[in-house]
Each structure stands twice: as structure tokens, then as C-alpha cells.
C-alpha positions as CSV (number, residue, x, y, z in Angstrom):
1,X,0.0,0.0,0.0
2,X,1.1,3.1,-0.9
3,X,1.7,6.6,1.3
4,X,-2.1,7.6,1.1
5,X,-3.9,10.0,3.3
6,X,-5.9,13.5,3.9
7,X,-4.1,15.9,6.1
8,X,-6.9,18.4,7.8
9,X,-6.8,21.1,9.7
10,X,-9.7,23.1,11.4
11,X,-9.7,26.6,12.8
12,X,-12.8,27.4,15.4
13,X,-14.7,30.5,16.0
14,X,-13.9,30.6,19.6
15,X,-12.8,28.1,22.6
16,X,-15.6,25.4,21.7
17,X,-14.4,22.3,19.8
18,X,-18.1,23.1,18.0
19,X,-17.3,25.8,16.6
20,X,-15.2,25.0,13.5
21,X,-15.6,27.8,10.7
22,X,-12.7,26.7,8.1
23,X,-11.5,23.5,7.1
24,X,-8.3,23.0,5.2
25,X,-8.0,19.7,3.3
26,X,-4.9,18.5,1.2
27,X,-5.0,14.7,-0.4
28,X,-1.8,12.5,-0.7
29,X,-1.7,10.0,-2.7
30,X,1.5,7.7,-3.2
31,X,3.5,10.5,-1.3
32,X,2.6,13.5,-3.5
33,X,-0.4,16.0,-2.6
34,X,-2.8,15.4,-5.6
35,X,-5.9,17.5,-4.4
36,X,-6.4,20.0,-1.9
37,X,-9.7,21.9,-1.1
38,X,-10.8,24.5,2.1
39,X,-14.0,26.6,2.3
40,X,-15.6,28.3,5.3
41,X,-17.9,26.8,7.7
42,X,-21.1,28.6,9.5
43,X,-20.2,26.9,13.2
44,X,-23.5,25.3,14.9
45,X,-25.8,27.1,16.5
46,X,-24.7,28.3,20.3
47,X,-21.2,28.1,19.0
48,X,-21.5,30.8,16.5
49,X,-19.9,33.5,18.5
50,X,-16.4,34.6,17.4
51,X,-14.1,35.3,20.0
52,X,-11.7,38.3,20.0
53,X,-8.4,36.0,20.4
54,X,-9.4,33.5,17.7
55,X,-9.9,36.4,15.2
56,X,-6.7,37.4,16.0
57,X,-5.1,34.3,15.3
58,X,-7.2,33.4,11.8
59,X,-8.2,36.7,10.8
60,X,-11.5,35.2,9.8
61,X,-14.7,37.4,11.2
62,X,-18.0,36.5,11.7
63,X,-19.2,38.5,8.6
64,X,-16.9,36.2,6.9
65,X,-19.0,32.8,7.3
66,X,-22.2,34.5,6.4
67,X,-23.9,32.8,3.9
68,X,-21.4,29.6,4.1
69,X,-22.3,26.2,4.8
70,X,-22.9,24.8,8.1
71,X,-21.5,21.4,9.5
72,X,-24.4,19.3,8.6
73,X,-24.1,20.4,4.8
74,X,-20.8,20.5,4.7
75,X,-19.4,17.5,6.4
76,X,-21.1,15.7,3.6
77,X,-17.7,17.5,1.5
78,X,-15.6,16.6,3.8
79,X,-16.2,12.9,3.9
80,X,-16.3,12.7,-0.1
81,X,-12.9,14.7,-0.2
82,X,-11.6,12.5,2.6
83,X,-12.6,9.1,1.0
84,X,-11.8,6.1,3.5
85,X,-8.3,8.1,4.2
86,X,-6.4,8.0,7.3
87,X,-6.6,11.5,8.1
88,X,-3.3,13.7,9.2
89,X,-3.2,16.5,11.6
90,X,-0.8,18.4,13.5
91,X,-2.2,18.0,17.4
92,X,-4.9,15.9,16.0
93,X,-6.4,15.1,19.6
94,X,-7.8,19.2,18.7
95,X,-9.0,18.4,15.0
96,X,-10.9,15.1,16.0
97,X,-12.1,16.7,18.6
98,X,-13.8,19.2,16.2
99,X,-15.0,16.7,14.2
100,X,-16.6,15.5,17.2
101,X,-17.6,18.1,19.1
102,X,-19.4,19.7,15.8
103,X,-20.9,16.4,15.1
104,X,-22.7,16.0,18.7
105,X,-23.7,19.9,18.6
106,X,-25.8,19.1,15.4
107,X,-26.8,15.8,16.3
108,X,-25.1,14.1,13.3
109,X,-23.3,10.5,14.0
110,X,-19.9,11.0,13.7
111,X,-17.7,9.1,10.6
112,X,-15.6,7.2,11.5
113,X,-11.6,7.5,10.2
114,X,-8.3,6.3,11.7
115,X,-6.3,9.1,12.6
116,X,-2.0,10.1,12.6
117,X,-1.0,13.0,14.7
118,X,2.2,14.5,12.7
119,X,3.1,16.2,15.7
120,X,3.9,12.7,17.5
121,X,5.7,11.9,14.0
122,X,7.5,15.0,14.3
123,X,8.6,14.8,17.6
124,X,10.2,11.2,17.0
125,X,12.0,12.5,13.5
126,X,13.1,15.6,14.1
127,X,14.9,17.3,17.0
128,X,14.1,21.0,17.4
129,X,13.3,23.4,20.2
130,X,9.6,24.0,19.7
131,X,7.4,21.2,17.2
132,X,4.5,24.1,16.8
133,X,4.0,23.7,13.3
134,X,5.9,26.1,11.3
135,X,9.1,24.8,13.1
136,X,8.3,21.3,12.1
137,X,7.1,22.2,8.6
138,X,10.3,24.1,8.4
139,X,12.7,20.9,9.6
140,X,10.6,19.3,6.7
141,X,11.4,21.7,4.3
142,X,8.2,23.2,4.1
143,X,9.2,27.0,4.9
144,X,7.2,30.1,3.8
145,X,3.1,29.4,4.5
146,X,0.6,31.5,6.1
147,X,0.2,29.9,9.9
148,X,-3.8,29.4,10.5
149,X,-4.9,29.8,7.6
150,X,-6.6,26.2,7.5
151,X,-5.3,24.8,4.0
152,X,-1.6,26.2,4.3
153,X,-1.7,24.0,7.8
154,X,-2.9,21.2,6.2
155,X,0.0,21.3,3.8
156,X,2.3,22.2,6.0
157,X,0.9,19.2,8.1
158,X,1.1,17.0,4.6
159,X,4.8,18.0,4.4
160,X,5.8,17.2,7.5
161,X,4.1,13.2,7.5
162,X,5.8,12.6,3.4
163,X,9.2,14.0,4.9
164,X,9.4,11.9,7.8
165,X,8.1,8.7,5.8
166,X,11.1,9.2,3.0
167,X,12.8,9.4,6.4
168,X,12.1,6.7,8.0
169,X,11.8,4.1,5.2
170,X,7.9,4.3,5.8
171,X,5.6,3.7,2.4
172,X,2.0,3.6,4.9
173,X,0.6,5.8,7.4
174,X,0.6,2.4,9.5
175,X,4.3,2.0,8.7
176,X,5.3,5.6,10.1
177,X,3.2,5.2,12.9
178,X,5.3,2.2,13.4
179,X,8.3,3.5,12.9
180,X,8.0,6.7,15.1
181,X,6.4,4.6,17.7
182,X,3.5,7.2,17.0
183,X,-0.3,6.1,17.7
184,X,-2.8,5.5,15.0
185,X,-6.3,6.6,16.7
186,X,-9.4,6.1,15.8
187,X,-12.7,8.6,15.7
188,X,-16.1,7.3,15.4
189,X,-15.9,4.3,16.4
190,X,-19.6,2.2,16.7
191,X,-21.1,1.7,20.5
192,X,-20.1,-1.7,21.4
193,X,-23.9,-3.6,21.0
């Protein structure tokens, strides 16, 4: 099997893990990014407010979302983009936790993907000071890209998980997780009957 997955990032409205409202979304397949999409996302009722800090870090407003999809239509996208992938994030215990969170706020079952976290990966390939994402993008070679801003994360996360594969000899997401002694989770996982 080849080096296959989506790398996603989210950035949220304010501190609720609800209240997504952009998605970055870059496809890999066989070790090369071969798609990449991102749009805005209206965030769930009673999770719609947009707090001062997070503005500040994504520059998106609330004005901005007007008129944009919410979850429940757009997580139809996102699952269609995504395919059966493993998804990629960097601190992915936060982006499956939005995928969560936004799922029980609009009372939609949650899909269910295994998940890589490159910043485990990066902190068993590379040894920096800091593994916040532009550092590790950087010790991957991916230098240059506008920090939250959703899709130039999720390439930046993309970069970092095909660097460290090449690294490590890895040609899977299960391989690399292997490798780096990283853990493969999972989201969406069925009740137990």
C-alpha cells in the first residue's frame, strides 16, 4: 500500500471544539499532494460567537462565514474529499475533537476514520526546540506558508508526514506510525452492542 492520506486542519470561532468555521483539506496519494480543497464553515448554533483571540489568530470574522455552509451540509464534502483516508493532523487530539464536538452539537453520527498525529511523528523525527507547526514544517522543508490559515496548515501538516516517511523508510501511514512509535487513533468508532 502506498503513502495515502488527507491531512486536515480546522480553525474554530472561539474556545468550543463546535465551533469550526474553516477547514483545510490536502489529499496524498502515493506520497505526493494530488488535491487539496478548504472553504468556510457557519459553526453550529450556540457556537456561532467569534471570540476576539481567535480572530486574531485566523483573521476570519464572523461576517466572513455569512452565507457559508454549516456542518451538517458541509461534512457531507468533507467525507467525499476525505474518502476512506487515514486522516493527518498536526495536534490531532484538537482536529478530531472538532469533528466531534461539531458532530454531537448538530446531532449528526460522527464518521468514523483512523487518525495520525504528525506532531507525535514530528517529535520522533526531528529534534528542534519547539514542534509548533511552522518549526516542524520548516525541519521538513516546508518553509514560507501563512500559519492558521486552515489549507496552508494542512499542507504544511502534509509535508511534514511525506518527509518523515522518505525518512524513515515508511511507504503507509501504519508503517510511520510504526516507525516513530506514534499512535494511530481512531474517531467514530460504533457503540459496542
Amino acid at each position: 500500500m502506498p503513502l495515502d492520506f488527507t491531512a486536515i486542519d480546522f480553525e474554530t470561532a472561539n474556545s468550543s471544539a463546535a465551533s469550526a468555521c474553516s477547514v483545510g483539506l490536502i489529499k496524498v496519494r502515493d506520497g505526493k499532494v494530488v488535491d487539496r480543497a478548504g472553504w468556510l464553515i457557519q459553526p453550529p448554533l450556540g457556537h456561532d460567537h467569534f471570540q476576539e483571540w481567535n480572530v486574531r489568530i485566523h483573521g476570519i470574522q464572523p461576517q466572513d462565514v455569512v452565507g457559508a455552509a454549516g456542518w451538517v451540509d458541509q461534512l457531507t464534502d468533507l467525507v467525499e474529499f476525505a474518502e476512506d483516508d487515514h486522516l493527518v493532523a498536526h495536534n490531532a487530539g484538537f482536529d478530531m475533537g472538532v469533528i466531534r464536538a461539531a458532530c454531537a452539537a448538530t446531532f449528526v453520527s460522527c464518521p468514523e476514520y483512523r487518525y495520525l498525529c504528525s506532531l507525535q511523528v514530528a517529535r520522533r523525527t526531528y529534534h528542534l526546540e519547539s514542534y509548533r507547526l511552522p518549526v516542524a514544517a520548516m525541519a521538513a522543508g516546508f518553509e514560507d506558508f501563512h500559519h492558521h490559515d486552515a489549507l496552508a496548515d494542512a499542507e504544511a501538516c502534509a509535508a511534514i508526514v511525506i518527509h518523515a516517511a522518505r525518512r524513515h523508510g515508511a511507504t503507509t501511514v501504519d508503517d510511520l506510525a510504526a516507525l516513530t512509535g506514534a499512535r494511530v487513533g481512531r474517531i467514530g468508532i460504533p457503540a459496542a452492542a
